[in-house]
MIDOVO-391821 format. One record per residue: residue in one letter; y, z, x of N, C-alpha, C, O in turn. Coordinates in pm, whole numbers, padded with zeros to 5 digits, always signed. Layout:
! residues N
aYZXYZXYZXYZX ...
//
This chain:
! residues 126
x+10667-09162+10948+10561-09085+10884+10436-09105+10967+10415-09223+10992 x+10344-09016+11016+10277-08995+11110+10105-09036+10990+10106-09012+10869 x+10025-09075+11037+09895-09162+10987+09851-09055+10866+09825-09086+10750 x+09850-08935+10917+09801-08806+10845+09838-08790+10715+09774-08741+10623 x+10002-08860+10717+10074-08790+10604+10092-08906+10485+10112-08891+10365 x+10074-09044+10576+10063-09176+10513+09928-09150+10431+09925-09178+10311 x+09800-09090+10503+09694-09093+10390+09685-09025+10279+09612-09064+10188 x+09761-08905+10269+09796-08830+10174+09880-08896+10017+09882-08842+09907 x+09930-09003+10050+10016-09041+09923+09964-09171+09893+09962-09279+09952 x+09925-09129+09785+09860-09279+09693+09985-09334+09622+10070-09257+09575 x+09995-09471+09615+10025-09553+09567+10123-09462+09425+10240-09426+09437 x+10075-09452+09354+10098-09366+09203+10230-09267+09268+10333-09235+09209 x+10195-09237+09385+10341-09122+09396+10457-09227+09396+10546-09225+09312 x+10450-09313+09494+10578-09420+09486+10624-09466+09344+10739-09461+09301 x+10519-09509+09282+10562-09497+09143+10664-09437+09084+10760-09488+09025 x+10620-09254+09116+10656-09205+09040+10808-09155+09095+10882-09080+09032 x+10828-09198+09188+10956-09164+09322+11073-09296+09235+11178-09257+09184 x+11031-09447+09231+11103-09507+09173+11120-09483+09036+11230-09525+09001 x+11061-09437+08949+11093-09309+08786+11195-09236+08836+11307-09251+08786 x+11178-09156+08930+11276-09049+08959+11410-09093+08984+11509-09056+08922 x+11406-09185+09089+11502-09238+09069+11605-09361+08989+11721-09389+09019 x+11531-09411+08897+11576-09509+08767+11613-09394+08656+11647-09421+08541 x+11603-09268+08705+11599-09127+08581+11529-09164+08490+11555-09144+08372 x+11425-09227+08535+11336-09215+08385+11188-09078+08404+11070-09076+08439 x+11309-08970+08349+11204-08798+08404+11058-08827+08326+10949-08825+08382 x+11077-08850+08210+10920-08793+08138+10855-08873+08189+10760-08823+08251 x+10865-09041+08194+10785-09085+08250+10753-09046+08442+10647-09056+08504 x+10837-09020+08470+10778-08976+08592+10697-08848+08584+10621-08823+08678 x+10704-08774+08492+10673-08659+08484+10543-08703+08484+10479-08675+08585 x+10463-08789+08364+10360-08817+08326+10258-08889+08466+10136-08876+08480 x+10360-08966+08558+10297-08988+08672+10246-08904+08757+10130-08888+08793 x+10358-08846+08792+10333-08715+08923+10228-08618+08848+10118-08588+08894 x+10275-08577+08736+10103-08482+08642+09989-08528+08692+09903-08464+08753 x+09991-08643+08664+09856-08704+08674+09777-08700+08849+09656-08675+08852 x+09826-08718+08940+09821-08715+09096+09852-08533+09084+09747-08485+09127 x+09915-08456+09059+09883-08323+09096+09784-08230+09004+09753-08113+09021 x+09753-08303+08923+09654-08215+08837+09466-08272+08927+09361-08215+08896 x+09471-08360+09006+09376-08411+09120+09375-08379+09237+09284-08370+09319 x+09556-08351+09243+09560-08283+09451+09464-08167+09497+09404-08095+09417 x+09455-08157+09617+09464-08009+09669+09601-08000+09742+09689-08085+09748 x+09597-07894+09788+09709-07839+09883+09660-07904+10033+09553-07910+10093 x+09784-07943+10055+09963-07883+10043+09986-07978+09942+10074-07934+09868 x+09945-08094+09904+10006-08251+09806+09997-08124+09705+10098-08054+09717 x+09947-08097+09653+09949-08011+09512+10070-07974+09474+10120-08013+09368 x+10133-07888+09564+10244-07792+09519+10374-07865+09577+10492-07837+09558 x+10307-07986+09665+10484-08069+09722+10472-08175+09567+10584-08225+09553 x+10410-08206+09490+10398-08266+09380+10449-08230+09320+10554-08282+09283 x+10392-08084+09261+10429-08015+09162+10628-07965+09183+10699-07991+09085 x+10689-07907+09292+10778-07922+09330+10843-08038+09255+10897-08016+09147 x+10840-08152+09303+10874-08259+09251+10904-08294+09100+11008-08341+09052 x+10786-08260+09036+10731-08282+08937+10792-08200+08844+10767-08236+08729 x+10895-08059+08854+10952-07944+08820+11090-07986+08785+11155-07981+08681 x+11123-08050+08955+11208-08112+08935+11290-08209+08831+11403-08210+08783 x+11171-08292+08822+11214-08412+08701+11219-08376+08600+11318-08412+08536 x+11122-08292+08533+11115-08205+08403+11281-08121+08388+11339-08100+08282 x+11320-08090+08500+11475-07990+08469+11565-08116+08407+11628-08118+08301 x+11553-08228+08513+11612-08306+08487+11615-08349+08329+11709-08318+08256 x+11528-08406+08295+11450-08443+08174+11545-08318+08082+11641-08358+08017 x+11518-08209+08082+11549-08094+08006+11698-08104+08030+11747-08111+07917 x+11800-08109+08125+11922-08124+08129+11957-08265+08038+12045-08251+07953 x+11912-08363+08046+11923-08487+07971+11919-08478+07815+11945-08575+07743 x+11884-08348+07767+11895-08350+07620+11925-08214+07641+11851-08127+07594 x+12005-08190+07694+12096-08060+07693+12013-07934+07694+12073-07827+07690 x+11905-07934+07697+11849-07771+07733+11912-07729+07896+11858-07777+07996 x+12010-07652+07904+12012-07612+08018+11957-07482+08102+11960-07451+08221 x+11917-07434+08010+11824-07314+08057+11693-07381+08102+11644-07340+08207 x+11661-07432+08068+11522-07516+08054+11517-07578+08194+11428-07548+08274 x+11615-07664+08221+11656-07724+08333+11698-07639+08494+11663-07680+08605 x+11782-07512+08466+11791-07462+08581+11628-07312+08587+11620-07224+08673 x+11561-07326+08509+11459-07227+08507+11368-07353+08655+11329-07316+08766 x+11362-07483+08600+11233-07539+08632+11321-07616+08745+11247-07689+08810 x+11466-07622+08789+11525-07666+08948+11541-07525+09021+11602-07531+09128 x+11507-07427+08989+11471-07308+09060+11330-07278+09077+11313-07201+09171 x+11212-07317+09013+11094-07339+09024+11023-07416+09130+10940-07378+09212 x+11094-07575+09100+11086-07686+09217+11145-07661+09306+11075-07683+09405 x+11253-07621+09335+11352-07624+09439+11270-07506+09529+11254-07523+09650 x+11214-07371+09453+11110-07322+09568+10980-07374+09579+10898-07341+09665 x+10968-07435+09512+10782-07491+09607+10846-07596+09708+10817-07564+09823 x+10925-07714+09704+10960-07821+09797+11008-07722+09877+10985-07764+09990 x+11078-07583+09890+11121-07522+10037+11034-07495+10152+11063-07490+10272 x+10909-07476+10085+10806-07420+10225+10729-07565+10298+10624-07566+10363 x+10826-07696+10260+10798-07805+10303+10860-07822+10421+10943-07733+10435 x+10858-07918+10538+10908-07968+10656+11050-08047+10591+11051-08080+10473 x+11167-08075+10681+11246-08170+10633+11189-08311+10604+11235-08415+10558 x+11126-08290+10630+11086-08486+10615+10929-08426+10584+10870-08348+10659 x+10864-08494+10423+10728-08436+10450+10675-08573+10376+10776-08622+10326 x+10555-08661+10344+10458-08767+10281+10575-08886+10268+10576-08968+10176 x+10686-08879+10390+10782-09033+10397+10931-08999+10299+11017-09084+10276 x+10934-08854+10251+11034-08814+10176+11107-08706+10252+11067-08614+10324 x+11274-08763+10198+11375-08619+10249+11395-08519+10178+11481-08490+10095 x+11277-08451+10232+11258-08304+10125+11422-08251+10162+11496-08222+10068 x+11469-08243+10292+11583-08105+10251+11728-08199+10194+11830-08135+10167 x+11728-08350+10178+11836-08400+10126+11797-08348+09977+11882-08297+09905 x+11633-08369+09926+11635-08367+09756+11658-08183+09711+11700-08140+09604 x+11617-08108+09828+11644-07979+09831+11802-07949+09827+11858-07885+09738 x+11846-07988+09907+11991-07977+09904+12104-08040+09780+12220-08001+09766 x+12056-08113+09723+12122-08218+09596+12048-08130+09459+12107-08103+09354 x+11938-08102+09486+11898-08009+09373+11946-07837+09338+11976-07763+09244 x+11932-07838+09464+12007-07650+09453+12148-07677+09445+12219-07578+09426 x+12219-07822+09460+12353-07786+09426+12398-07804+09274+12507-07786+09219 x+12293-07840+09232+12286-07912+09082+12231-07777+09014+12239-07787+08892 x+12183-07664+09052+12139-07573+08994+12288-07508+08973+12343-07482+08866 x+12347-07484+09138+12447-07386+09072+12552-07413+09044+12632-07320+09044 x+12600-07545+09006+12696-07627+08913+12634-07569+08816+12699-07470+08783 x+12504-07587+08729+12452-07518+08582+12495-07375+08568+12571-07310+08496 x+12391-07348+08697+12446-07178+08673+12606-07090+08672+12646-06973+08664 x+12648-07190+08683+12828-07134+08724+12923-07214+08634+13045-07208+08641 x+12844-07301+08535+12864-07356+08411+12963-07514+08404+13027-07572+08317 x+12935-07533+08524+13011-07643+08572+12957-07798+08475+12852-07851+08512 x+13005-07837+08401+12949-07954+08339+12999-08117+08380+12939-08221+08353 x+13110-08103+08444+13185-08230+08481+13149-08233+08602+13134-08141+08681 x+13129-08413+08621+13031-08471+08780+12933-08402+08776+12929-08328+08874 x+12837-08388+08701+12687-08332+08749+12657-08470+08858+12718-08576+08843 x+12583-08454+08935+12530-08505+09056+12358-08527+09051+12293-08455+09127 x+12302-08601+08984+12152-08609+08994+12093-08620+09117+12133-08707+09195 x+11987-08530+09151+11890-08575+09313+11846-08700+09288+11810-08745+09179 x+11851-08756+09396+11748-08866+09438+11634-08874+09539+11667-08858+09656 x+11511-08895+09513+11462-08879+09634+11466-08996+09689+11443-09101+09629 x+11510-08982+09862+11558-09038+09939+11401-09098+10055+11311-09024+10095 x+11407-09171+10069+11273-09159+10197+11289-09209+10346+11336-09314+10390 x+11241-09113+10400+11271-09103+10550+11266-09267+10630+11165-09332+10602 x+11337-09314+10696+11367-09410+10753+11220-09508+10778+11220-09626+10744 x+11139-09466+10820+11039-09535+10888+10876-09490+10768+10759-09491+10808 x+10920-09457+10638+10815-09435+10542+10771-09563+10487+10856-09650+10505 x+10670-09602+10428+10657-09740+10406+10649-09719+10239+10542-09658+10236 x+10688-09729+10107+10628-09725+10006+10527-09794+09968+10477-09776+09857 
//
């Protein structure tokens, strides 16, 4: 992760990256809210992305599945107009694990759902 992109992520996102991945959505939700309702762009909408994300999740976790593939089709396009690797995260692994998790929903697939994880690029520091 290059100095630029290290200054961009406060503390609070890592936070909310280990939520995401312990699946604990609302509370991550409540993290990442909080840091994108303060961003500007580009952090804004790679947040919010994120932040869409966990909420589907969250919404798949008590069975709304409409709810869930509305808002991993939401996230899944704001994290696309990101770089593969963007603020120490593997946008196109969580891109790729999420759009496959959409169309398992959408094609009504319920057995092995596969949760994203966000993954972080080799040399990111949390």
């Amino acid at each position: 992760m290059n100095s630029n992109e290290q200054s961009i992520v406060p503390t609070e996102f890592w936070h909310g990256v280990e939520q995401f991945n312990q699946e604990q959505f609302y509370a991550c939700h409540d993290t990442l809210e909080a840091l994108w309702m303060e961003a500007t762009e580009p952090q804004k909408t790679f947040y919010q992305g994120i932040l869409q994300i966990a909420v589907a999740l969250y919404h798949l976790g008590n069975s709304n599945v409409r709810g869930a593939c509305i808002l991993l089709g939401e996230g899944t396009n704001k994290l696309s107009r990101y770089p593969e690797s963007y603020a120490g995260i593997d946008v196109d692994e969580l891109l790729d694990a999420s759009t496959a998790l959409l169309t398992q929903l959408q094609q009504n697939v319920k057995s092995l759902l596969l949760l994203p994880k966000i993954n972080l690029i080799a040399d990111a520091e949390p």
